[in-house]
C-alpha angles and dihedrals in degrees: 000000000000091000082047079055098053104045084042087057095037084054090052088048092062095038090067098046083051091053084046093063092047094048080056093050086055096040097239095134096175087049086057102036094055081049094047091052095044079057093059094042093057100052102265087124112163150127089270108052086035085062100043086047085050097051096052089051094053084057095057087052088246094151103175090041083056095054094048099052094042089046090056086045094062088039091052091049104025090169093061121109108181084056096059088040082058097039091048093049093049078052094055092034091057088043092236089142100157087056091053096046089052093047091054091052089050093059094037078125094056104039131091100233095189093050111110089236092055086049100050090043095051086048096058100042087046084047103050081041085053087227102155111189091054099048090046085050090051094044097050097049084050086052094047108039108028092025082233103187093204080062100045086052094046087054090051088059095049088042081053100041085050091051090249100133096159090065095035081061096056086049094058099046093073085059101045097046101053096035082059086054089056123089132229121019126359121265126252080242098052090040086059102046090050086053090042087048097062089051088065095054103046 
């Protein structure tokens, strides 16, 4: 009976995370949010509901809601990476950067330290901390192995602010080049390097 109980309250469960999805789809953010928390009241406690729950509350500007439930999200599903991408960039959106380095060191295990994401992510924690040595790590493993202009032009800046003009150059020549490839107006990011590249050669 007991076990007949359990499996009756886990489907409804899932019935009102399904009615929350529906309530999305229609814009009305306080109708699925009542339904997402009666989910999780009733035991259908997983990364998904966690992160729907998390997503209407980001709506209604409740900032610390929406780290809690991010955080157990990513408690509830350690191996995903997409939760602790999300977790990580309400962390840097709410400027808590000190919360999102350490967090990063706490799950040194579980990251990919060589994924593009993991890389963007740890450059801009180490570059809001001002801690120079890790974003330039970060920056130069995006430059070298997924040839990231954002990177290329960040490690200008550091070759220029060292007085190395000369490397600050061969950075700038990834962006240049295939800015000069894309149609229509130049990018922020070309715009910059050609600024950036009359400064080495002054």
């Amino acid at each position: 009976m007991k076990e007949k109980n359990s499996a009756e309250i886990a489907a409804q469960g899932m019935e009102s995370y399904r009615r929350g999805n529906e309530y999305v789809a229609q814009n009305k953010a306080d109708e699925a949010r009542q339904c997402y928390y009666e989910a999780l009241d009733k035991g259908y406690v997983n990364f998904k509901s966690l992160l729907a729950a998390a997503m209407v509350e980001k709506t209604r500007g409740n900032k610390e809601e929406v780290l809690h439930l991010l955080r157990r999200a990513c408690e509830t599903n350690p191996e995903a990476n997409v939760t602790r991408k999300l977790y990580l960039e309400e962390l840097f959106e709410q400027k808590k950067y000190e919360e999102g380095w350490n967090y990063l060191l706490e799950q040194d295990e579980i990251f990919d330290k060589e994924s593009r994401v993991y890389l963007e992510i740890k450059s801009r924690f180490a570059s809001a901390l001002q801690m120079k040595e890790p974003a330039k790590e970060a920056f130069l493993k995006l430059y070298e192995k997924y040839e990231s202009r954002e990177a290329a032009l960040s490690l200008a800046v550091f070759a220029l602010a060292e007085k190395q003009p000369e490397t600050a150059k061969k950075y700038l020549e990834l962006i240049l080049k295939e800015g000069q490839k894309e149609k229509g107006a130049k990018t922020v990011l070309y715009a910059a390097a050609e600024e950036l590249q009359k400064v080495c050669v002054q």
